[in-house]
N, C-alpha and C positions, 0 to 999 in steps of 0.2 A: 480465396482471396490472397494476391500476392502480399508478404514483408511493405511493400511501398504502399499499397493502396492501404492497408490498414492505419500505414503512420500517417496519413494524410492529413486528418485533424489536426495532429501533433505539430506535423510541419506547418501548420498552414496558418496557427497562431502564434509562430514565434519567427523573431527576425533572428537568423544565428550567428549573425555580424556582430549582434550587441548581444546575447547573450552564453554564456558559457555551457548552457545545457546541451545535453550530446544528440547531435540531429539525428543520430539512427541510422546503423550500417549495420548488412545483412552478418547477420551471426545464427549460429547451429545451436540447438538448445542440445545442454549437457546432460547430464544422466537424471538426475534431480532435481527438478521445476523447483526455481527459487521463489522467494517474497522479502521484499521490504517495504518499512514504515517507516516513512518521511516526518517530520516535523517541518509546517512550514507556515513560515508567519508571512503571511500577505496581508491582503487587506483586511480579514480575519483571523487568526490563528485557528488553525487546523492540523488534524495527523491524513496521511495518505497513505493509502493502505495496497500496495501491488505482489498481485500473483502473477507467476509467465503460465503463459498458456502460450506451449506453440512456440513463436520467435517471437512474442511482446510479453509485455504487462499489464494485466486488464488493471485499472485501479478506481479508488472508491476514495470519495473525501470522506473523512467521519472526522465529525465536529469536536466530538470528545473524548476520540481517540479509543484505541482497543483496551478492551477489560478484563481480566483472568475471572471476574466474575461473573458465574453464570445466569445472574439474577440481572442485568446490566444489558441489555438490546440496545446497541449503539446504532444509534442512523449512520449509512453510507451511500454515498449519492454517486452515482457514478461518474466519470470524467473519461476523456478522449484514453483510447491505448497509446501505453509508452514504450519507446523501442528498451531491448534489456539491456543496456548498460547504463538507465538510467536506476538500477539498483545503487549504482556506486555514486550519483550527484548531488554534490555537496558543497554550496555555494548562495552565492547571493546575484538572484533575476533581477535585471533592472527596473530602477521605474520607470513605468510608460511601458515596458514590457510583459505581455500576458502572464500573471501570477506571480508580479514584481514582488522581490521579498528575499527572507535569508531560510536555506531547507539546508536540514542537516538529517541524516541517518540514523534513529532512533533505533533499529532493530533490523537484522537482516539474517537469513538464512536459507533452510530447505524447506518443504513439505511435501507431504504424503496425500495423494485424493484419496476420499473413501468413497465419495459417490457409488451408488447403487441403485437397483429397481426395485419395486415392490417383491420381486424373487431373492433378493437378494446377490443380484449377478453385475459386476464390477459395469458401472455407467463413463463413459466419455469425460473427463473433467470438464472439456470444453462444453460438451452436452448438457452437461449438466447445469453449465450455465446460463446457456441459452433458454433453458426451462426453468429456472428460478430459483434453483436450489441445489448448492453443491457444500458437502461436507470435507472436510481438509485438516490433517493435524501439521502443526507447525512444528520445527526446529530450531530454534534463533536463539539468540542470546538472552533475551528477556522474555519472549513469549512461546510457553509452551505447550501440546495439550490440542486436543481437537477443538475446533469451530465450526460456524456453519454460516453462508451467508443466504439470506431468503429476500426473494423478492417480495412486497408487498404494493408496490404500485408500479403502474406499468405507464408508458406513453411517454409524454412531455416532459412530466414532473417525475422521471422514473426514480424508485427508491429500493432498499434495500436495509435489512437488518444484520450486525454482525454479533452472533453472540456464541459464548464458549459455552460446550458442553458440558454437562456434570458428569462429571468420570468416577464418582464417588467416593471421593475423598475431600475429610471435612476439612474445613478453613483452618489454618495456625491463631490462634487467639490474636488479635490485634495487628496479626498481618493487612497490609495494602493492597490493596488489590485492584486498584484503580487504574488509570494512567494519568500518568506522570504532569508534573506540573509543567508544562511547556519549556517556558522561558529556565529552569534547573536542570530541566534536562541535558544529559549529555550523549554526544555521540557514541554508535556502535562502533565506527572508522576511527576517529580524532580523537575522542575524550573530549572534543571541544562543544562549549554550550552554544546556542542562537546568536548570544550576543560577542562570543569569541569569533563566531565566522563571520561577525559581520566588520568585526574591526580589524580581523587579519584582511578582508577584505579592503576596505579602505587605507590597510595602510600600505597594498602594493602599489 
């Protein structure tokens, strides 16, 4: 399937007259499939969760955000592919427009597939996700460390779990491990919080 047909969802819920998000133009994937995690307060607050596969970003909403702990199975629900330079978008959707709101760059970097077969023998990333299950170590600034995303329901309601693997090594006493409290968060890009891009925003 071509770059265009797959961003077709994409396109097809956003007016790009009003909104500043990047329509998507054909781009060559670099050496090392990227990922980043959105924060984006829309009608709910939520983190977004995208890996490139190919020339997009397949991405996952998870409600409560990624966890360094492995005890922590965070729901992600999927959502349309986004073309890749939406790694870098950070701004405020209008309202009235699909996923109106302020997203800012929580986390971004490279990763690594581990996907495999019951042999043991290197699986397709994309393959692997097409079959429910693909394992991946990240790089980024905040989140590091293998994961895995599994599907657990399939069809309409389709779902998915994202949890970090035990690589064994014990927790630091009183270390966090959570994510982050939204609205203190700060960007990977800007340093700026939710509520900084929303008023750099209003005040151009």
């Amino acid at each position: 399937m071509g770059e265009r047909d797959r961003l077709r969802d994409y396109r097809g819920k956003r007016d790009f007259a009003r909104t500043r998000e990047p329509e998507g133009r054909p781009a060559s994937p670099g050496s090392a499939p990227r990922f980043v995690v959105q924060i984006h307060d829309a009608s709910t607050m939520h983190f977004d969760f995208r890996l490139q596969v190919e020339d997009i970003l397949k991405s996952w909403s998870i409600p409560k955000g990624p966890s360094a702990d492995p005890k922590d199975k965070r729901l992600a629900v999927p959502t349309e592919d986004h073309p890749l330079e939406y790694e870098e978008f950070e701004g405020v959707i209008p309202r009235g427009e699909y996923g109106g709101g302020t997203v800012i760059v929580w986390d971004h970097g490279t990763y690594e597939p581990l996907s495999h077969d019951r042999e043991g023998r290197p699986v397709d990333f994309g393959e692997s996700l097409e079959r429910g299950h693909a394992r991946f170590r990240l790089h980024g600034s905040k989140l590091r460390g293998e994961y895995a995303l599994t599907r657990f329901r399939a069809g309409k309601d389709e779902s998915w779990l994202l949890v970090k693997a035990s690589e064994g090594r014990a927790k630091s006493p009183g270390k966090a491990v959570g994510a982050p409290d939204p609205r203190r968060a700060r960007s990977a890009r800007s340093g700026r919080t939710l509520a900084q891009v929303a008023s750099d925003a209003r005040d151009r």
